[in-house]
Residue frames relative to the residue before (quaternion, step in Angstrom):
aa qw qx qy qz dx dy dz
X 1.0000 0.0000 0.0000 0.0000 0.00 0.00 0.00
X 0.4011 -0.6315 0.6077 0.2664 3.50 -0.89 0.99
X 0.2166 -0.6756 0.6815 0.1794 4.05 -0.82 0.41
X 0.5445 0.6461 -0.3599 0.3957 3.66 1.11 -1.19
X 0.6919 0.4590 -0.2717 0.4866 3.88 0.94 -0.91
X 0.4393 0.6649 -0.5287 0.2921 3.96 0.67 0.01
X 0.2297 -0.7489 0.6215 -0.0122 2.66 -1.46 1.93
X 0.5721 -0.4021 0.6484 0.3009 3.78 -1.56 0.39
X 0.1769 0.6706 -0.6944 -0.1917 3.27 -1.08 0.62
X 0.6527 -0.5774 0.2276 0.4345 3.51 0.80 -1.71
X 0.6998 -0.5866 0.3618 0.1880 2.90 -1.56 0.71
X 0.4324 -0.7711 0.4639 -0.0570 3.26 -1.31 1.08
X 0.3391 0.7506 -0.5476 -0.1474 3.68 -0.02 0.00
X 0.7576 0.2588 -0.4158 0.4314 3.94 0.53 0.02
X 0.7809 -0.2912 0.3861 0.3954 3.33 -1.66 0.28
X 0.7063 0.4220 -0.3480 0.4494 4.03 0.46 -1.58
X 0.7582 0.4291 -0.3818 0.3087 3.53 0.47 -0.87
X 0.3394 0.6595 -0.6117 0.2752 3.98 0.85 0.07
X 0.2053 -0.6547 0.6840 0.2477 3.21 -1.11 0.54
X 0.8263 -0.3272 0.3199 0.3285 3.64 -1.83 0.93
X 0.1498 0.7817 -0.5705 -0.2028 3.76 -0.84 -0.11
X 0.2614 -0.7616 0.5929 -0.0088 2.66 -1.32 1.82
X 0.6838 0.3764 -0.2998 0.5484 3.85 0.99 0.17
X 0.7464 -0.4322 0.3697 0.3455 3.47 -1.37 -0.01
X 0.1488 0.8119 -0.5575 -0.0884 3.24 -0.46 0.33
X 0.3976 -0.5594 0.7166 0.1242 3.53 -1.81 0.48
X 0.0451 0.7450 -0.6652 -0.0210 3.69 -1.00 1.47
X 0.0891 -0.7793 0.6156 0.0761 3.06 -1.16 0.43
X 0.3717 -0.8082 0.4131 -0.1952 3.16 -0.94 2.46
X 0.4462 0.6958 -0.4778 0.2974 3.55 -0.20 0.77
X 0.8082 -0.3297 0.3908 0.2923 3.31 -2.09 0.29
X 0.4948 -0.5674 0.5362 0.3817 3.67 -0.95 0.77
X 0.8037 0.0581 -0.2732 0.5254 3.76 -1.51 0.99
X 0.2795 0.7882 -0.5385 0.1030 4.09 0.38 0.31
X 0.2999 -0.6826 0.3946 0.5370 3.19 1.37 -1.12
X 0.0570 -0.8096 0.5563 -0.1782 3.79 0.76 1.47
X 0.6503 0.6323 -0.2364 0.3484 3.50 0.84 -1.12
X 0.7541 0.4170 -0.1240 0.4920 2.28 0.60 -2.49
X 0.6795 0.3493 -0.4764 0.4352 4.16 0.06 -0.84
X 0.5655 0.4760 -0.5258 0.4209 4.47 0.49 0.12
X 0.6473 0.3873 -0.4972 0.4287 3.69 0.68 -1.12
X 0.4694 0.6424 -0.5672 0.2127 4.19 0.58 -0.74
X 0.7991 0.4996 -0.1298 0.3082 2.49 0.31 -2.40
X 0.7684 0.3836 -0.2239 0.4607 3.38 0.83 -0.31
X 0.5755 -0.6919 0.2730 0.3400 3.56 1.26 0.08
X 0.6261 0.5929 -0.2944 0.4121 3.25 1.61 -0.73
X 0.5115 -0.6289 0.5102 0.2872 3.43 -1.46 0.15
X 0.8440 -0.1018 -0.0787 0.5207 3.71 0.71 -0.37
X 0.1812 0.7908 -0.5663 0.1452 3.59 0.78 1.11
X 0.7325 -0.0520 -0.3079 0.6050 3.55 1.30 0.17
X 0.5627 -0.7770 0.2022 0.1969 2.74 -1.13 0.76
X 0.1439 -0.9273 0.3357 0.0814 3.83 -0.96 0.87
X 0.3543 -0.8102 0.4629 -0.0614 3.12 -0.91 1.37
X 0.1428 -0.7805 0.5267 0.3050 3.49 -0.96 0.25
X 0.6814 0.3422 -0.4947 0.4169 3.50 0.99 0.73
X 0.8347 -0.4782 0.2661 0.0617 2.70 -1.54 0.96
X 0.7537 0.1786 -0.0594 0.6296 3.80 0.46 0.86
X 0.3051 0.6643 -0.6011 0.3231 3.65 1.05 0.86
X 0.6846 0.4371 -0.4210 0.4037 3.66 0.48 -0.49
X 0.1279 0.8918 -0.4336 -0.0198 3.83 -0.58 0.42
X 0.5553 0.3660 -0.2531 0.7026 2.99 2.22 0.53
X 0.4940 -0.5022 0.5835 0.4041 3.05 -1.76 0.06
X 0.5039 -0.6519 0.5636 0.0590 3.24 -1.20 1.13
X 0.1543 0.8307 -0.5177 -0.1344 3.94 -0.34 0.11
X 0.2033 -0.6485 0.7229 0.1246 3.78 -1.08 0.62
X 0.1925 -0.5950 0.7736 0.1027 3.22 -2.43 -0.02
X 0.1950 -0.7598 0.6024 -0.1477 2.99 -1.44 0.84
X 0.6869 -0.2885 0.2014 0.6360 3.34 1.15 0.12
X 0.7086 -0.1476 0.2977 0.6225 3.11 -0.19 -2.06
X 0.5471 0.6620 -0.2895 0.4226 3.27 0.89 0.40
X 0.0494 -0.7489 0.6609 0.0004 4.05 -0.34 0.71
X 0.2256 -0.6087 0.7602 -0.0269 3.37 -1.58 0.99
X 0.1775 0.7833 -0.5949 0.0313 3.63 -1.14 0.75
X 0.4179 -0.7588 0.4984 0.0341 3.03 -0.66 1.90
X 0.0216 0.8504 -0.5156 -0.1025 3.72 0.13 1.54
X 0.6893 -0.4686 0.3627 0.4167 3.48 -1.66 0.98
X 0.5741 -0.5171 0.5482 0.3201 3.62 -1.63 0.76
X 0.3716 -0.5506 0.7334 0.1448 3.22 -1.98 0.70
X 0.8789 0.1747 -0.2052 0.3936 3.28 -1.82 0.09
X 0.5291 0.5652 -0.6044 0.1879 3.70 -0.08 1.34
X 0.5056 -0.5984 0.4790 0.3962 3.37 -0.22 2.07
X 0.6078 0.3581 -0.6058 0.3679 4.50 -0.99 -0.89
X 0.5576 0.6787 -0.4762 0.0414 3.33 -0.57 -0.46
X 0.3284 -0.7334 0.4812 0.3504 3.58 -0.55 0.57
X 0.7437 -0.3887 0.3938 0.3751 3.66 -1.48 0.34
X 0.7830 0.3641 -0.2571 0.4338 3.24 0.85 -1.17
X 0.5263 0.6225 -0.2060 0.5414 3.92 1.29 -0.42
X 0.6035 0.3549 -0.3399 0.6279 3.67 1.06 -0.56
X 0.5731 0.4533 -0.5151 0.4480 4.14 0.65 -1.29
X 0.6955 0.5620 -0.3228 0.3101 4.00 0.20 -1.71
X 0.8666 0.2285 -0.2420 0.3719 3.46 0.85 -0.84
X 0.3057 0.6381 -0.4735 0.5245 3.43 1.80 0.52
X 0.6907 0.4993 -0.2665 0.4500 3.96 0.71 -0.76
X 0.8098 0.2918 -0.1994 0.4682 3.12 0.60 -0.96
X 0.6440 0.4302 -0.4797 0.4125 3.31 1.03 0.54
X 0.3761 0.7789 -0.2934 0.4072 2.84 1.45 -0.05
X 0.5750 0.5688 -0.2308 0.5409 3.42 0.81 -2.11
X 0.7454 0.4334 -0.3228 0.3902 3.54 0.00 -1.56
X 0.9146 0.2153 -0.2200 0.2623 3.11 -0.21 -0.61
X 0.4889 0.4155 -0.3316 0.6917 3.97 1.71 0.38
X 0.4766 0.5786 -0.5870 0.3058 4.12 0.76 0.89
X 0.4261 -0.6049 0.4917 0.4590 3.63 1.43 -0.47
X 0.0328 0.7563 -0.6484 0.0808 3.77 1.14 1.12
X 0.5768 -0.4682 0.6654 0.0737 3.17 -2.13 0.27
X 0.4326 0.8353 -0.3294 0.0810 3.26 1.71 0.45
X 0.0110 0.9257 -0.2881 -0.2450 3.58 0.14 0.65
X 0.8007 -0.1519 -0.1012 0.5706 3.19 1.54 0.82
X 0.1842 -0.8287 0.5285 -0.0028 3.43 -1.37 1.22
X 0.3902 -0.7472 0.5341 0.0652 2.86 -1.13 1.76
X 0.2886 -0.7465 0.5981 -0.0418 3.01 -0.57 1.80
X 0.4085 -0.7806 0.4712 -0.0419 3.59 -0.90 1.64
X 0.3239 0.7873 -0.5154 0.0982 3.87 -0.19 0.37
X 0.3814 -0.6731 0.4680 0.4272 3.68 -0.65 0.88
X 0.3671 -0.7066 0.4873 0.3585 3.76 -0.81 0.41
X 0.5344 0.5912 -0.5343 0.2816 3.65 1.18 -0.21
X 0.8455 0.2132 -0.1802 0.4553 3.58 0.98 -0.32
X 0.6748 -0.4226 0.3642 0.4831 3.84 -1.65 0.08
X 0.5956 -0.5589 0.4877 0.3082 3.41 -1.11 0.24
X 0.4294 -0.7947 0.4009 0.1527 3.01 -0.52 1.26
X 0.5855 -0.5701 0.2376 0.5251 3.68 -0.76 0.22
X 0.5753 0.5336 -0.3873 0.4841 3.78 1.00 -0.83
X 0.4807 0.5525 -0.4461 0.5144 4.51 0.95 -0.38
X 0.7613 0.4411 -0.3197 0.3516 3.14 0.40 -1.85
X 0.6034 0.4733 -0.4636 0.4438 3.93 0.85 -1.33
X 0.6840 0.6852 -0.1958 0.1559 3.32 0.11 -0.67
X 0.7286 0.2599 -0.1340 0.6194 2.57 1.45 -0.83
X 0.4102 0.6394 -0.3731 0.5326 3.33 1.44 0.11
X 0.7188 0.4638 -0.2570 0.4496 3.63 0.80 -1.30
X 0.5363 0.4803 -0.2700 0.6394 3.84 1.34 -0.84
X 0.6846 0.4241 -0.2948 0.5143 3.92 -0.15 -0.40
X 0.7391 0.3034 -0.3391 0.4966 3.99 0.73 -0.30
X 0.7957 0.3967 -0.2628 0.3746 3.32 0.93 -0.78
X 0.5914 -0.6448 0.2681 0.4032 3.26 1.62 0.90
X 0.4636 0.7196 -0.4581 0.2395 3.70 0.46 -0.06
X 0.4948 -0.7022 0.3724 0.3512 3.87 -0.19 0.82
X 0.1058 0.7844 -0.5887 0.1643 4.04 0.33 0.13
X 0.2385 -0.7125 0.6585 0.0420 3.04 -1.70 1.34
X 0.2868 -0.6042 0.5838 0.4604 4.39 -0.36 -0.34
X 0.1721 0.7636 -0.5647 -0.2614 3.26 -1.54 -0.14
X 0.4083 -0.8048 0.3528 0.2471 3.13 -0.51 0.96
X 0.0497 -0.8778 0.4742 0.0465 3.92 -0.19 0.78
X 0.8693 0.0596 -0.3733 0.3185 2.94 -1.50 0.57
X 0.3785 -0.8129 0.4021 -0.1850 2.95 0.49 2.11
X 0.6670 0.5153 -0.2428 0.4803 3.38 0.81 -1.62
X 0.4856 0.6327 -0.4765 0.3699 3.79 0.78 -0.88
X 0.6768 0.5678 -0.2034 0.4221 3.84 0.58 -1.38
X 0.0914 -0.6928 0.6601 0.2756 3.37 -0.58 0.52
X 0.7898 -0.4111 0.2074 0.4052 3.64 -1.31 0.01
X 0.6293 0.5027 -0.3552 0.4745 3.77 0.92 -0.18
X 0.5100 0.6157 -0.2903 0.5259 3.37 1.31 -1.21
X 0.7366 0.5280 -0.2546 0.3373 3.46 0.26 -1.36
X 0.7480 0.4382 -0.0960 0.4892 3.36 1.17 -1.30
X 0.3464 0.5991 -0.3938 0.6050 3.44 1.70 0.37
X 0.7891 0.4155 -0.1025 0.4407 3.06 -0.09 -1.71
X 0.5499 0.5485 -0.3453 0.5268 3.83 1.08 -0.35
X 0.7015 0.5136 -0.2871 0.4021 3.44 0.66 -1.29
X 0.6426 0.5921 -0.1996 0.4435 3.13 0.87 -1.45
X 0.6229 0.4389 -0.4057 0.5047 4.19 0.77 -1.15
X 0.6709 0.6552 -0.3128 0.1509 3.47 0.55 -0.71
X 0.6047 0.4113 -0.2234 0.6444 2.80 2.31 -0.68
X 0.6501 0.6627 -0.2450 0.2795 3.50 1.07 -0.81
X 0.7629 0.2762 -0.1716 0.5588 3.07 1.71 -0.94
X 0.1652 0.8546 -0.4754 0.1283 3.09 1.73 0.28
X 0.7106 0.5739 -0.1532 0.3771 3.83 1.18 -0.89
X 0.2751 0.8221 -0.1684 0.4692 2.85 1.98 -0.02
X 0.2039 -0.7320 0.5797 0.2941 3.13 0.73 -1.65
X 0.7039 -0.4170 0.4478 0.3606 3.81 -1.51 -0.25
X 0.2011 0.7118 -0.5866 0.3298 3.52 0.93 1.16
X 0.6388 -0.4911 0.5042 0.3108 3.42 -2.06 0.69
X 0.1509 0.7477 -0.6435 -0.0639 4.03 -1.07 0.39
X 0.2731 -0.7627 0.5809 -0.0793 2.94 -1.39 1.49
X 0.2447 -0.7353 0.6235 0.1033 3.21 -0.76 1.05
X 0.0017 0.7894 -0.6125 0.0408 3.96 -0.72 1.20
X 0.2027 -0.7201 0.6575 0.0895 3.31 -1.69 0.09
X 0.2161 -0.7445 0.5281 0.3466 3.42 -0.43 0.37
X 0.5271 0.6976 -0.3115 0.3720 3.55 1.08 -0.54
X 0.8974 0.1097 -0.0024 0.4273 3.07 0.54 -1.19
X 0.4021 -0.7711 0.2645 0.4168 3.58 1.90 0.41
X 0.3532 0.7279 -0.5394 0.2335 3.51 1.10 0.50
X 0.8228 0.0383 -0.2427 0.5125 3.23 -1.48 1.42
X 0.3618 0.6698 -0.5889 0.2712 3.39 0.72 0.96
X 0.6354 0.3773 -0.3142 0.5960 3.62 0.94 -0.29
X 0.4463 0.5227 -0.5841 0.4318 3.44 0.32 0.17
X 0.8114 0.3483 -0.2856 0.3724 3.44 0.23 -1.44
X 0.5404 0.6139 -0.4288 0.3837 3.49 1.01 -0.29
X 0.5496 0.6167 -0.2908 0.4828 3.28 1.15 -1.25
X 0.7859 0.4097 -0.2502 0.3897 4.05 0.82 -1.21
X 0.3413 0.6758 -0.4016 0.5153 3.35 1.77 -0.19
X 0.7660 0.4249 -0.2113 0.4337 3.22 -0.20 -2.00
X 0.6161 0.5565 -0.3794 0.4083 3.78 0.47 -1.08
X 0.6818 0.6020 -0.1621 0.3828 3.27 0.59 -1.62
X 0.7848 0.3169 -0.1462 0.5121 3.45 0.64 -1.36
X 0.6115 0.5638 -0.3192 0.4542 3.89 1.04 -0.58
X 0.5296 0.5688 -0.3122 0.5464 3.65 1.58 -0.47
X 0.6516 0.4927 -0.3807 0.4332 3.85 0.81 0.00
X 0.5498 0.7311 -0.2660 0.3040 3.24 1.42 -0.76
């Protein structure tokens, strides 16, 4: 897959407006300010094909890309406390919609900052992906934060933390420094080449 060819299609804020999916797609799941953005602009080479912020809750749609035959969809963060009542109901639905449309989903990249434990809104999450069978890897981002002792703490610790998880792939990434950016490409390719 060329990554270099990723198109913009569009954005989404309710459930009714998802359009059908008839191609593969790649989602990619995490806390508001995780770095969701920043690990899409990697993978794709680009500096602001989605967009990044340093506050928290800029994403508030589903986001779509293209790849050939291939769709990526950058879903809105969970757990940012501002939110109005009526903005938590909108994005409880529309994550909802997305994922009870019968997507084409052939695997979600589950976000967590590695400086800390997974939080309870990580943990639903990945709990909710893990029952409803959907293939899903963790990555752990902004990695670089950690110096090398820090890091190996914070390893030790995922080992029990995501221990509920199951026998899933975990990637350590950076947007800084493009560690474990081919890794995730590699879980893409893996993911989608298994349909063949």
């Amino acid at each position: 897959m060329n990554y270099n060819k990723v198109e913009y299609e569009a954005s989404y804020g309710t459930s009714r407006q998802l359009p059908v999916s008839e191609i593969p797609e790649i989602a990619f799941s995490g806390r508001s300010n995780v770095g969701k953005s920043s690990l899409i602009n990697k993978i794709f080479g680009r500096k602001s094909l989605a967009r990044v912020s340093s506050m928290p809750g800029k994403t508030t749609t589903v986001n779509f890309f293209r790849v050939e035959d291939v769709r990526f969809a950058d879903l809105p963060g969970y757990g940012y406390a501002k939110r109005s009542a009526d903005e938590v109901r909108r994005w409880a639905d529309l994550m909802e919609g997305y994922f009870q449309m019968g997507r084409s989903l052939k695997l979600v990249v589950q976000l967590v900052d590695m400086r800390h434990a997974p939080s309870k809104d990580d943990v639903t999450m990945i709990n909710f992906i893990r029952d409803a069978g959907y293939p899903f890897i963790i990555v752990l981002t902004k990695a670089d934060k950690l110096n090398k002792t820090e890091r190996a703490k914070r390893r030790e610790a995922f080992a029990e933390e995501l221990k509920f998880a199951g026998d899933c792939t975990i990637i350590e990434f950076s947007a800084q420094t493009g560690e474990g950016c081919d890794a995730v490409k590699a879980a893409i390719e893996n993911a989608l080449n298994e349909e063949m």
